[in-house]
VMD Tcl script that builds the backbone (N, CA, C; Angstrom):
set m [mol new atoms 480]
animate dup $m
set s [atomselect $m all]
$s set {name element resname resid chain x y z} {
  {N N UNK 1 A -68.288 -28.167 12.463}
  {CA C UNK 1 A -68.840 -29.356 11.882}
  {C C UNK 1 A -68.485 -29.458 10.410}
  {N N UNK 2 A -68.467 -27.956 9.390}
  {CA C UNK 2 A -67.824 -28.009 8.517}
  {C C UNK 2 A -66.858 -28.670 8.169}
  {N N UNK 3 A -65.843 -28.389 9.352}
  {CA C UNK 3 A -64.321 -28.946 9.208}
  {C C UNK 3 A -64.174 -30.180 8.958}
  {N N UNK 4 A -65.097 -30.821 10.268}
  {CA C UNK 4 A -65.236 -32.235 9.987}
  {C C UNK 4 A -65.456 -33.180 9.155}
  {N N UNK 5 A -66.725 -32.720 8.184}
  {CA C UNK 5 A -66.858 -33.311 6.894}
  {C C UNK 5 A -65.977 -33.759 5.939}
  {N N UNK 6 A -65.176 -31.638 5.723}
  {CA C UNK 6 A -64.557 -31.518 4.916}
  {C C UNK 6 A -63.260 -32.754 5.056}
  {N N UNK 7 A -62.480 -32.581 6.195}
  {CA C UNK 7 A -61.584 -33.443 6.689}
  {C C UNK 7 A -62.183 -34.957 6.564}
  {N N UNK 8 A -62.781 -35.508 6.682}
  {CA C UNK 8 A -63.303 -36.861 5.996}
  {C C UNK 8 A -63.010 -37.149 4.727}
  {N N UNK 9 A -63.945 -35.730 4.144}
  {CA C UNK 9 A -64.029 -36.201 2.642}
  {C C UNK 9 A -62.706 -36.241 1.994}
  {N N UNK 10 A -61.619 -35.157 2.604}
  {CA C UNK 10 A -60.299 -34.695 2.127}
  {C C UNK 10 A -59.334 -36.093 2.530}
  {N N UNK 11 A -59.384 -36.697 3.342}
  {CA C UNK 11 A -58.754 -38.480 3.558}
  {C C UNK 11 A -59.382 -39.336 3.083}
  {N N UNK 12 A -60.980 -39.603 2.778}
  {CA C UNK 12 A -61.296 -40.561 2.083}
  {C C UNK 12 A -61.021 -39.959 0.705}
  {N N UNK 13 A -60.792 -39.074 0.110}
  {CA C UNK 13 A -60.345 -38.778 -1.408}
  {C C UNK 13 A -58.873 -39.271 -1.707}
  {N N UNK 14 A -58.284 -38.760 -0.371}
  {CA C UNK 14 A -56.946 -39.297 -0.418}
  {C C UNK 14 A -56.380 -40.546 -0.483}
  {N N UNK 15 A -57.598 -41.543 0.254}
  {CA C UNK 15 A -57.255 -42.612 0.218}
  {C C UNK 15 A -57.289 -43.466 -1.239}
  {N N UNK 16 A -58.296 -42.895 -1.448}
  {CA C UNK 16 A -58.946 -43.694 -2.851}
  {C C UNK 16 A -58.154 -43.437 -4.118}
  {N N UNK 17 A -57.751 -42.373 -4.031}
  {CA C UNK 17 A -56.807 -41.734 -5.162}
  {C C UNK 17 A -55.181 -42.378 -4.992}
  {N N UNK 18 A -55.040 -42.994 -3.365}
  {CA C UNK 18 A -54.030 -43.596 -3.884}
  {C C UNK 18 A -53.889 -44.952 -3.790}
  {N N UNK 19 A -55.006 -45.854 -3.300}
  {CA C UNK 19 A -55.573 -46.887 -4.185}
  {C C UNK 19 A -55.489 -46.913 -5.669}
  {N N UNK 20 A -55.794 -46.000 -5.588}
  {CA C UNK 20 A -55.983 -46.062 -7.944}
  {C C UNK 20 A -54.998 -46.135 -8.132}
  {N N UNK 21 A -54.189 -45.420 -7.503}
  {CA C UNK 21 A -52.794 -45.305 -7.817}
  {C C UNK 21 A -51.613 -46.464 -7.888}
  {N N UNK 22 A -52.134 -47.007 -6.464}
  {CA C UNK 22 A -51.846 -48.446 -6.581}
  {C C UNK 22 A -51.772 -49.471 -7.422}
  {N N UNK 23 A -53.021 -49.257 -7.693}
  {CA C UNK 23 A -53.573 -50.191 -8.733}
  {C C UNK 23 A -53.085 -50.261 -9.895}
  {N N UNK 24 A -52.620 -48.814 -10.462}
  {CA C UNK 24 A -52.182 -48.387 -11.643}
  {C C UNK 24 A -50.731 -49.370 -11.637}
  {N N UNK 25 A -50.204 -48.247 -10.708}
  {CA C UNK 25 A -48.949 -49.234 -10.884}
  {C C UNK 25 A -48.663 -50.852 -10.735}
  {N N UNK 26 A -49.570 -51.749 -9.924}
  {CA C UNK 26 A -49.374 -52.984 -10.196}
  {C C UNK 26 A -49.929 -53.813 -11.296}
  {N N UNK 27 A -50.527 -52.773 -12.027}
  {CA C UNK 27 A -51.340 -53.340 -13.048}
  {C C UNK 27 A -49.971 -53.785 -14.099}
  {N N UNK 28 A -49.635 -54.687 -14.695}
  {CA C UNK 28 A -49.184 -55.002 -15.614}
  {C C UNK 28 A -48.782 -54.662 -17.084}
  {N N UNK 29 A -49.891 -54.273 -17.216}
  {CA C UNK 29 A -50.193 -53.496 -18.523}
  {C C UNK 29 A -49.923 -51.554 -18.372}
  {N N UNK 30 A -50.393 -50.837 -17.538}
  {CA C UNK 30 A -49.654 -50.001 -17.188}
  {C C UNK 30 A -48.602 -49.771 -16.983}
  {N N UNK 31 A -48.415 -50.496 -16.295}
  {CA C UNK 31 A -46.986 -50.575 -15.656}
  {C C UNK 31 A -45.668 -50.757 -16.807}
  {N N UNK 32 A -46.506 -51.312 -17.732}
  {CA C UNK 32 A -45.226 -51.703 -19.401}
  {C C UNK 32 A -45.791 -50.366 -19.999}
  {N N UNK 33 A -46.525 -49.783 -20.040}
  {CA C UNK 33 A -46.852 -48.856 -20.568}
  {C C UNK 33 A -46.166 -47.405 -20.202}
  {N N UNK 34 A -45.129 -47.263 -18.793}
  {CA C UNK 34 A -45.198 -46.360 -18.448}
  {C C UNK 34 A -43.592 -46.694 -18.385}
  {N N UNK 35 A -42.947 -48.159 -18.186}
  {CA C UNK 35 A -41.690 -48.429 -18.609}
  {C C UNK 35 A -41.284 -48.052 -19.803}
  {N N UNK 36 A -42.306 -47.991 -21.404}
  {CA C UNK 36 A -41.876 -47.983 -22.534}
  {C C UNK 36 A -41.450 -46.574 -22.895}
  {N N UNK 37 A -42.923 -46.034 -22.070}
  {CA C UNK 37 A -42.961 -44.307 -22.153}
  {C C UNK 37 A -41.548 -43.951 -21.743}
  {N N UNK 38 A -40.790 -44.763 -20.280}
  {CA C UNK 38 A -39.817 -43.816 -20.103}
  {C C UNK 38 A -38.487 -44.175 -21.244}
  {N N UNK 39 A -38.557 -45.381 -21.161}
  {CA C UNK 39 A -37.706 -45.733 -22.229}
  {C C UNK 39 A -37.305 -45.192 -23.796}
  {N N UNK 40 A -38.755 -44.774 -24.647}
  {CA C UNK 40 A -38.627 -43.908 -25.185}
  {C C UNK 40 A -38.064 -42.408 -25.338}
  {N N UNK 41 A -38.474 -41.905 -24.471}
  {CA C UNK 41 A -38.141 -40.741 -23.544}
  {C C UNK 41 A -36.795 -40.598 -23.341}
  {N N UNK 42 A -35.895 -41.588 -23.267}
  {CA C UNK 42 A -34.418 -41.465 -22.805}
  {C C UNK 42 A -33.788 -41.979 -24.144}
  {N N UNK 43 A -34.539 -42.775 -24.888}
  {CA C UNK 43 A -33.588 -42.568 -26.553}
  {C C UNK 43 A -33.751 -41.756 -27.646}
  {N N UNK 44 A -35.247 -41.087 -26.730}
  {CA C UNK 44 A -35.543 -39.591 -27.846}
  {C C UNK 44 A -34.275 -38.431 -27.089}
  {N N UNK 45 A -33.903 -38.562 -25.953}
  {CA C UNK 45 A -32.542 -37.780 -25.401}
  {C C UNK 45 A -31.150 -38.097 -26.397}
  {N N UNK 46 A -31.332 -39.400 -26.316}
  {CA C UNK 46 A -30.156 -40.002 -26.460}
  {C C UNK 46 A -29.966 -39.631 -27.960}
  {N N UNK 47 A -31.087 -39.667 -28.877}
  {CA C UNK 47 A -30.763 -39.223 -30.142}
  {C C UNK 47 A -30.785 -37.996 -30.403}
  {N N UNK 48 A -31.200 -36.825 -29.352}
  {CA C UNK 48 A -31.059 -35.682 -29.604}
  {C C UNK 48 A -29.441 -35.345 -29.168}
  {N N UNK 49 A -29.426 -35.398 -28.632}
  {CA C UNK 49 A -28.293 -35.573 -27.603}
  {C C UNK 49 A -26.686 -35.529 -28.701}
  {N N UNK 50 A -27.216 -36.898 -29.696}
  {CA C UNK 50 A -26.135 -37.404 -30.481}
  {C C UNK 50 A -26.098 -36.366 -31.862}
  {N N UNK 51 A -27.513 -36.041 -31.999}
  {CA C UNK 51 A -27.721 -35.296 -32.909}
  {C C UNK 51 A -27.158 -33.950 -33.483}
  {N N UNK 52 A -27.100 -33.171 -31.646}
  {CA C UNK 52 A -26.701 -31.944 -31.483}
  {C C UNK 52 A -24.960 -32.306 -31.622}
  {N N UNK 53 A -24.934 -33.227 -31.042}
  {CA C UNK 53 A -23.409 -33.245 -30.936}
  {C C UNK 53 A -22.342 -33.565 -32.615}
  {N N UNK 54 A -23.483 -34.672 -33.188}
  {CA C UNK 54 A -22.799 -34.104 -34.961}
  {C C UNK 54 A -22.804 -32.744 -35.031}
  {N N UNK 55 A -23.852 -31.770 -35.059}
  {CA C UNK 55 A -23.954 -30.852 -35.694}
  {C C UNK 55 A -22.853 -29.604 -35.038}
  {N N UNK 56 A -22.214 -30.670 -33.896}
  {CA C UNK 56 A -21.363 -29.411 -32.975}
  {C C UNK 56 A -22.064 -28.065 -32.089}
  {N N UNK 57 A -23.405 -28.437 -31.851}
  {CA C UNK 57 A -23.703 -28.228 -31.035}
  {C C UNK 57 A -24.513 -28.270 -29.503}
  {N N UNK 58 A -23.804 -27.526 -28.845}
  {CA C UNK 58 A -23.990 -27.906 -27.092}
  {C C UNK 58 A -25.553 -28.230 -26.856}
  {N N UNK 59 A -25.331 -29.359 -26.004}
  {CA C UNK 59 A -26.954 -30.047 -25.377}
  {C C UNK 59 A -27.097 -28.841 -23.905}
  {N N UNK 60 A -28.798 -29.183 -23.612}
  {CA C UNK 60 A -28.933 -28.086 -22.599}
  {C C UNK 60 A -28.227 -29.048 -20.630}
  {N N UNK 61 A -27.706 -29.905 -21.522}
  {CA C UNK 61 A -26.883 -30.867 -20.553}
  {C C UNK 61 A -25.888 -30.393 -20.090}
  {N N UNK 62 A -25.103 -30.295 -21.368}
  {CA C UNK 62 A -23.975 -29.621 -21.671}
  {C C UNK 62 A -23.558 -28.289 -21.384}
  {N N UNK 63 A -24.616 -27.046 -21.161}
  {CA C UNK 63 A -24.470 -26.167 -21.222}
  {C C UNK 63 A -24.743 -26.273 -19.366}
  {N N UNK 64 A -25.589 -27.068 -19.093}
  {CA C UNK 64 A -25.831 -26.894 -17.283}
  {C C UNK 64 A -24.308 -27.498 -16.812}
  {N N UNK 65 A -23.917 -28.532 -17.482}
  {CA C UNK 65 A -22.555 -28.837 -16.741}
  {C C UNK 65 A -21.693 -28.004 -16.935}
  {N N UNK 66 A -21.456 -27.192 -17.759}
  {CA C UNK 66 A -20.561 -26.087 -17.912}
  {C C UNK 66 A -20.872 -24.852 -17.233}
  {N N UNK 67 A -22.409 -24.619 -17.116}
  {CA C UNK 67 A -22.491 -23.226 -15.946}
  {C C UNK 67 A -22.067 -23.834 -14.889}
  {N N UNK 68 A -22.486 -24.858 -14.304}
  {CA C UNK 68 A -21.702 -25.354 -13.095}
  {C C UNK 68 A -20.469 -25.472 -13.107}
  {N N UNK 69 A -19.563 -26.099 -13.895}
  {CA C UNK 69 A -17.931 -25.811 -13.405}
  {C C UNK 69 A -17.194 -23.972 -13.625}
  {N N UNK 70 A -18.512 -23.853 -14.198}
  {CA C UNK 70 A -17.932 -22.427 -14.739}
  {C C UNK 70 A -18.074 -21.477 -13.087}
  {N N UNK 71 A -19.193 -21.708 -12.409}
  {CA C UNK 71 A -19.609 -21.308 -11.184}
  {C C UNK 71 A -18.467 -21.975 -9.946}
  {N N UNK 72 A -18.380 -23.029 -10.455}
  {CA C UNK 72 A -17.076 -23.316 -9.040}
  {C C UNK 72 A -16.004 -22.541 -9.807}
  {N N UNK 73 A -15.139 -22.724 -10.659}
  {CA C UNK 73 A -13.944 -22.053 -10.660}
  {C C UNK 73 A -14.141 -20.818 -10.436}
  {N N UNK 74 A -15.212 -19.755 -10.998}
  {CA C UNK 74 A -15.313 -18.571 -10.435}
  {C C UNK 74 A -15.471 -18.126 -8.482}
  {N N UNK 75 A -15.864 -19.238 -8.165}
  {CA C UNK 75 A -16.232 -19.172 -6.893}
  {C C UNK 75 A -14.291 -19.428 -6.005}
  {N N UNK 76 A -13.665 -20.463 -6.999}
  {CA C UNK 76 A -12.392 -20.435 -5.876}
  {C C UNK 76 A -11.291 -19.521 -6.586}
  {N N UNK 77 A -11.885 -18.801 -7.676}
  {CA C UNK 77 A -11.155 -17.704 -8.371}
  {C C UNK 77 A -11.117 -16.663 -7.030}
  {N N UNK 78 A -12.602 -16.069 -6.907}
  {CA C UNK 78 A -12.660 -15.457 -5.881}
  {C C UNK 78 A -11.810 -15.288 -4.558}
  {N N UNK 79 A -12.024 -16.904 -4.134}
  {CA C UNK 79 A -11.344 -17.299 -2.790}
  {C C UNK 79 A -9.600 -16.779 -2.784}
  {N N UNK 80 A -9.384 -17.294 -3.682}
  {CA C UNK 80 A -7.830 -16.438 -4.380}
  {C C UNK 80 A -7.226 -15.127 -3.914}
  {N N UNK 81 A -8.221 -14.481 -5.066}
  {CA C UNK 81 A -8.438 -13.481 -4.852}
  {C C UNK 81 A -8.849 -12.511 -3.207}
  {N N UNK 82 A -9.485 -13.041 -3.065}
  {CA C UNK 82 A -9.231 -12.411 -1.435}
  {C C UNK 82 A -7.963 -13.158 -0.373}
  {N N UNK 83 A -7.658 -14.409 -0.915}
  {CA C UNK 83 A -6.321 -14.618 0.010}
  {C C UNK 83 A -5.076 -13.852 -0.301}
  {N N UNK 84 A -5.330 -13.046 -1.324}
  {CA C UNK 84 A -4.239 -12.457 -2.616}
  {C C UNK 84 A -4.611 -11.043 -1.693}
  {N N UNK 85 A -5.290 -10.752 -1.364}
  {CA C UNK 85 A -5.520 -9.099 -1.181}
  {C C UNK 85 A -5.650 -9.362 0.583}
  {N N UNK 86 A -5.448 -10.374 1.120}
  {CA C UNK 86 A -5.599 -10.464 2.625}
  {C C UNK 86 A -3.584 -9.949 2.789}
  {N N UNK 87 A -3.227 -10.890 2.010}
  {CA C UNK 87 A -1.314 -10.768 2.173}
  {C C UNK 87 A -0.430 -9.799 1.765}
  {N N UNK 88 A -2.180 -9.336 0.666}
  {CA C UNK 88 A -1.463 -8.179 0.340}
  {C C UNK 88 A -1.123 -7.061 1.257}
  {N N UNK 89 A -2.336 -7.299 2.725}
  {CA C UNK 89 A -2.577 -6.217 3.291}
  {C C UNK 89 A -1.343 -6.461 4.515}
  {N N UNK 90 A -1.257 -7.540 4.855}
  {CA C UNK 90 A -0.162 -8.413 5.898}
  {C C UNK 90 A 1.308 -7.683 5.240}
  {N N UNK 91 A 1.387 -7.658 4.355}
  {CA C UNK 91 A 3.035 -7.533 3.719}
  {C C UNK 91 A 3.307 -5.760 3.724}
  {N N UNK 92 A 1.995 -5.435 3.105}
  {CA C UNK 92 A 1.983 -3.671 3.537}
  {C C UNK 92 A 1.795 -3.482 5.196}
  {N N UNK 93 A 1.639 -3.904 6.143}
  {CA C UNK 93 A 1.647 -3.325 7.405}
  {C C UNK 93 A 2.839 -3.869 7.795}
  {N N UNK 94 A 3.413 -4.869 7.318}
  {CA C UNK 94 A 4.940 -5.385 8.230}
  {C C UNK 94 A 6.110 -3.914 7.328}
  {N N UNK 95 A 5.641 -4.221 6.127}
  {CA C UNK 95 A 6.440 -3.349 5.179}
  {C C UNK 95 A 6.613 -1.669 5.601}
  {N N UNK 96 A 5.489 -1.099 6.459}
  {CA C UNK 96 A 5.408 -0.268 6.456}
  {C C UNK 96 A 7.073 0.803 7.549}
  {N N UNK 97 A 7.570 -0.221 8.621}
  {CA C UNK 97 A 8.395 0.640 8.857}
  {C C UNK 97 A 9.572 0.263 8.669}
  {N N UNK 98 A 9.368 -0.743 7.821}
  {CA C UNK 98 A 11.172 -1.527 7.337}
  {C C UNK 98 A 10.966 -0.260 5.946}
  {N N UNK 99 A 10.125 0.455 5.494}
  {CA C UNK 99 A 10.375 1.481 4.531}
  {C C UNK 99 A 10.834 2.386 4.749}
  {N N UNK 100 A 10.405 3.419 5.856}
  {CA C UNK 100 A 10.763 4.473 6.168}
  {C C UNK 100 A 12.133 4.535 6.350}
  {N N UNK 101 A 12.490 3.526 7.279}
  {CA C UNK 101 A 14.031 3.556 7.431}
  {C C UNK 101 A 15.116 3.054 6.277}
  {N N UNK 102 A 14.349 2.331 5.339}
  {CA C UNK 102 A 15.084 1.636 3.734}
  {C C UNK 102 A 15.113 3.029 3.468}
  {N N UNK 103 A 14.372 4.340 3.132}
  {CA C UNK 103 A 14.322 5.236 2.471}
  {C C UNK 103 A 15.378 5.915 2.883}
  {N N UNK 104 A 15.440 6.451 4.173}
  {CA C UNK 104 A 16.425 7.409 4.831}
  {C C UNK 104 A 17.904 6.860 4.537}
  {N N UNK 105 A 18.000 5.205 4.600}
  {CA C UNK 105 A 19.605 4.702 4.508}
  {C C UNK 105 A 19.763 4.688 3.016}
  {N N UNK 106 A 18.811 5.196 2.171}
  {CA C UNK 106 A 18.766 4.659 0.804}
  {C C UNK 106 A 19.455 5.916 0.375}
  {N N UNK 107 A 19.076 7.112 0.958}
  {CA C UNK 107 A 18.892 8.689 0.302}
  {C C UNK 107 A 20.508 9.097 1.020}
  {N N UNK 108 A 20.986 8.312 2.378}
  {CA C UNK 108 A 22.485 8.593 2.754}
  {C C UNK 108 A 23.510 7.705 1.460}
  {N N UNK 109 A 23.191 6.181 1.385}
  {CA C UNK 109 A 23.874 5.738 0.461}
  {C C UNK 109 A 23.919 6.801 -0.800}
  {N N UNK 110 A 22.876 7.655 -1.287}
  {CA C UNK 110 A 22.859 8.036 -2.760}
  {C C UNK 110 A 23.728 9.131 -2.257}
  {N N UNK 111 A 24.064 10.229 -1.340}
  {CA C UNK 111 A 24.417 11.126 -0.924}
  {C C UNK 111 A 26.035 10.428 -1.144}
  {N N UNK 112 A 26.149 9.819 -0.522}
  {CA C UNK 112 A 27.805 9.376 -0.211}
  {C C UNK 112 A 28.104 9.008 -1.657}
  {N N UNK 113 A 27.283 8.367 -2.461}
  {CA C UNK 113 A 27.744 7.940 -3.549}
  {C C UNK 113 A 28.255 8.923 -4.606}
  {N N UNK 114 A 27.184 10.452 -4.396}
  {CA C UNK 114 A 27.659 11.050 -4.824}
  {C C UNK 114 A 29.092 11.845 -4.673}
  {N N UNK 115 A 29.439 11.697 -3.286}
  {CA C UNK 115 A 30.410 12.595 -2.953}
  {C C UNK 115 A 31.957 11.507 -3.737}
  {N N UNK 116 A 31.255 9.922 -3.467}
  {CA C UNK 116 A 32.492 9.380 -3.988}
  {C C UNK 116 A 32.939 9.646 -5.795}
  {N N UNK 117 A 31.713 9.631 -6.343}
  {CA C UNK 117 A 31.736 9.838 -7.508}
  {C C UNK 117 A 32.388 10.859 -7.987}
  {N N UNK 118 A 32.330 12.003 -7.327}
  {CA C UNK 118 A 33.191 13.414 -6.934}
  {C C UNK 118 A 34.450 13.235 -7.032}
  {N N UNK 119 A 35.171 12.718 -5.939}
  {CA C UNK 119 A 36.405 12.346 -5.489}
  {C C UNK 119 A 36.717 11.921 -6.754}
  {N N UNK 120 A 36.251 10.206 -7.352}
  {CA C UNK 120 A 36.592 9.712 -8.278}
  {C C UNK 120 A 37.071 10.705 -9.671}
  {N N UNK 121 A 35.784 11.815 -9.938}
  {CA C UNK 121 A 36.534 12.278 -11.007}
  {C C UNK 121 A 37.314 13.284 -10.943}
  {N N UNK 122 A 37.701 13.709 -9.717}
  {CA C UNK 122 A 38.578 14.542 -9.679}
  {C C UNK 122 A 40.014 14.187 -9.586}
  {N N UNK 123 A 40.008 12.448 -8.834}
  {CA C UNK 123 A 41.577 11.825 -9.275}
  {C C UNK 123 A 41.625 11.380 -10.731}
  {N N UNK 124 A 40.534 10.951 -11.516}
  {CA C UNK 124 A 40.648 10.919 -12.753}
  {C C UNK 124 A 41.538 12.024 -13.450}
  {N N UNK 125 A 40.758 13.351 -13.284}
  {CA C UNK 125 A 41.236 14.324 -14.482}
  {C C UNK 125 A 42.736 14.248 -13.648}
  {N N UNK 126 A 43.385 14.362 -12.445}
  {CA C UNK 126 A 44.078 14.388 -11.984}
  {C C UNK 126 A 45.155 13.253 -13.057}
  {N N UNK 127 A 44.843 12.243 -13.260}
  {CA C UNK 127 A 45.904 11.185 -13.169}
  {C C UNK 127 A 45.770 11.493 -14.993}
  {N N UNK 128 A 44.782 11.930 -15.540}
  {CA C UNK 128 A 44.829 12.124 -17.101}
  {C C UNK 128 A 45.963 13.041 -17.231}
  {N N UNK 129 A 46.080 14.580 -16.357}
  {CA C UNK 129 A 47.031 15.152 -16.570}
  {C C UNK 129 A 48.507 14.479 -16.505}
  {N N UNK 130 A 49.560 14.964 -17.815}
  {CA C UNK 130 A 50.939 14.262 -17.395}
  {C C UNK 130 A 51.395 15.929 -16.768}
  {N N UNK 131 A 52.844 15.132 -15.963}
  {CA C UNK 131 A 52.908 15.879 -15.160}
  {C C UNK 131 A 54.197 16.881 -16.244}
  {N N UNK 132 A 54.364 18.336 -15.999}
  {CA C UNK 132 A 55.626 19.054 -16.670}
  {C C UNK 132 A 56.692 18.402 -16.973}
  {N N UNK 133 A 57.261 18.925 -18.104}
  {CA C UNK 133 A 58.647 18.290 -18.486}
  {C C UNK 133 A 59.583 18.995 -17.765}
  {N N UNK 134 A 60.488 18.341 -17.390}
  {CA C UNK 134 A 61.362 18.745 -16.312}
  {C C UNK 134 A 62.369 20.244 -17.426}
  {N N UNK 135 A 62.791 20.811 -16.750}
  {CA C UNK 135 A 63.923 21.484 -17.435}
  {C C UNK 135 A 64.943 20.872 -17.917}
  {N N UNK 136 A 65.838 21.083 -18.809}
  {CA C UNK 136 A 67.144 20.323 -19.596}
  {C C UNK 136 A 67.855 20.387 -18.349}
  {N N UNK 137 A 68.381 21.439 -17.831}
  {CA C UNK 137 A 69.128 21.135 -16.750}
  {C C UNK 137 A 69.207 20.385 -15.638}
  {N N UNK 138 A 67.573 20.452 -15.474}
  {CA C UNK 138 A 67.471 19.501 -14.039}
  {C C UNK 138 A 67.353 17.950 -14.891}
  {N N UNK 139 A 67.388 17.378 -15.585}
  {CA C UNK 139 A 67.675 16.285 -15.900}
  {C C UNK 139 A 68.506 15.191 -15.292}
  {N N UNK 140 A 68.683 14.004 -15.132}
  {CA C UNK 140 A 69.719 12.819 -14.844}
  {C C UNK 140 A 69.914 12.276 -15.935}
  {N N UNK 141 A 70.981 12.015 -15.536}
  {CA C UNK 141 A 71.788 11.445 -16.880}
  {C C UNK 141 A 71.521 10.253 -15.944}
  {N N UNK 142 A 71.636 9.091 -17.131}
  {CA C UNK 142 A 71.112 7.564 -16.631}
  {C C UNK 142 A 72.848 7.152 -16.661}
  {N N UNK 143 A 72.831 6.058 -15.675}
  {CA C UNK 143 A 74.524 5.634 -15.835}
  {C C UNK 143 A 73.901 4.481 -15.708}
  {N N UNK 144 A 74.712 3.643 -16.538}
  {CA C UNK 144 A 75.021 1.948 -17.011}
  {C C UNK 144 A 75.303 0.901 -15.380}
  {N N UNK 145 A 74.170 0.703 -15.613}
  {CA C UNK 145 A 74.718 -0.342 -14.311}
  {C C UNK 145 A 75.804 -1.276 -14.852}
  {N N UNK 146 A 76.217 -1.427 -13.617}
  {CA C UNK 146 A 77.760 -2.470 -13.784}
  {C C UNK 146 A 77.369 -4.245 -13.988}
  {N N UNK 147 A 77.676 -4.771 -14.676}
  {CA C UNK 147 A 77.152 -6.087 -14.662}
  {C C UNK 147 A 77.317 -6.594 -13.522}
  {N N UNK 148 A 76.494 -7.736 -13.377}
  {CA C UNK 148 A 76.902 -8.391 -11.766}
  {C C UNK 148 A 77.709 -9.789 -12.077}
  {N N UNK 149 A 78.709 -9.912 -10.988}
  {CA C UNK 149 A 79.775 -10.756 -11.318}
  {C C UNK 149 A 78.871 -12.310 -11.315}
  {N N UNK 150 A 79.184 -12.913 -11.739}
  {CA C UNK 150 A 78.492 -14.484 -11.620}
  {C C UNK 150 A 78.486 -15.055 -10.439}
  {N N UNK 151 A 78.437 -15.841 -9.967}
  {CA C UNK 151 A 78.838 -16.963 -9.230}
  {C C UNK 151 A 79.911 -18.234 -9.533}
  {N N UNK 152 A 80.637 -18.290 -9.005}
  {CA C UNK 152 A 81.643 -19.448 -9.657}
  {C C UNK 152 A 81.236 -20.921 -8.713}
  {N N UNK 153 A 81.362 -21.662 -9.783}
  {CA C UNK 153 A 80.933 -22.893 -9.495}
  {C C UNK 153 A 81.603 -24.126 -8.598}
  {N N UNK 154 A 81.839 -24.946 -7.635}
  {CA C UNK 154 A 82.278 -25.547 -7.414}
  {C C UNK 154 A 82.910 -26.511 -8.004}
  {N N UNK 155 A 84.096 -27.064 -8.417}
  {CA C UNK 155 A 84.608 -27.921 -9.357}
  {C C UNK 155 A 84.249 -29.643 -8.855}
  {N N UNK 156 A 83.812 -30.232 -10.065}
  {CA C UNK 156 A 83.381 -30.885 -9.949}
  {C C UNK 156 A 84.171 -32.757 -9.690}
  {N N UNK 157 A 84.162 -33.196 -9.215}
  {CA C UNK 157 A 84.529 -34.089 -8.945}
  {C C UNK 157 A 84.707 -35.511 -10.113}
  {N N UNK 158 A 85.723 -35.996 -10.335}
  {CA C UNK 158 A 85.960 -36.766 -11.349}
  {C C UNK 158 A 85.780 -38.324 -10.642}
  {N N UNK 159 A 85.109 -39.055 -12.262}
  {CA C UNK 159 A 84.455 -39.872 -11.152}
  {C C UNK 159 A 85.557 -41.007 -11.834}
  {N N UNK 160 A 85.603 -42.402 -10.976}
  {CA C UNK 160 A 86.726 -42.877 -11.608}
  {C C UNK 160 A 86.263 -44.279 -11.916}
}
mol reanalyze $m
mol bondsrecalc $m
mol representation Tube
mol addrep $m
């Protein structure tokens, strides 16, 4: 039976309170009263606002719009970042046996290279050496080539 009361009294309070409420707001005079209030209210912003901004410094406007873009770019920084370390992991498992075998053909190329490098300087010092001067005796005597005879020309025809 408690309940009951209470529950009465708790909707007829409710009702009445927003009757007043009603009232308030169609009242005229309130109603300019609570337009001016806000109106005030938004050019006491507006001059703080302008105020901070001569003096070069940040409104608490300013500073919420900036934690917010500051919070998305960190957020698709992130996203990045793990697409960056997902490919990273994709490129190391494909990578993993195109290495083993890069290594082994890598370590024959260096092997052979060395042996050519070998070769190479051993025809080097080879070709640096000149070779002995012959003995006086074994020498050639150079002989004069013979000139070569010309060609003779066909005689030429007289023209008339």
């Amino acid at each position: 039976m408690t309940d009951s009361v209470r529950d009465r009294l708790a909707r007829s309070s409710e009702d009445a309170l927003g009757k007043l409420a009603q009232d308030l707001l169609e009242n005229p005079l309130v109603n300019g009263a609570l337009s001016r209030a806000f109106e005030a209210r938004e050019k006491a912003v507006q001059a703080q606002e302008a105020a901070m901004g001569a003096l070069n410094i940040p409104s608490a406007a300013d500073i919420e719009r900036l934690t917010r873009r500051l919070r998305s770019v960190s957020q698709r920084l992130e996203g990045i970042e793990d697409g960056v370390d997902r490919l990273d992991q994709r490129l190391e498992a494909l990578n993993k046996p195109a290495l083993s075998g890069a290594e082994e053909r890598l370590s024959a190329i260096e092997g052979r290279l060395t042996e050519i490098s070998a070769e190479l300087g051993s025809l080097a010092a080879a070709l640096d050496r000149r070779p002995a001067p012959q003995p006086r005796e074994q020498e050639r005597l150079e002989v004069d080539a013979k000139p070569k005879a010309k060609a003779k020309r066909a005689p030429r025809k007289k023209s008339s």
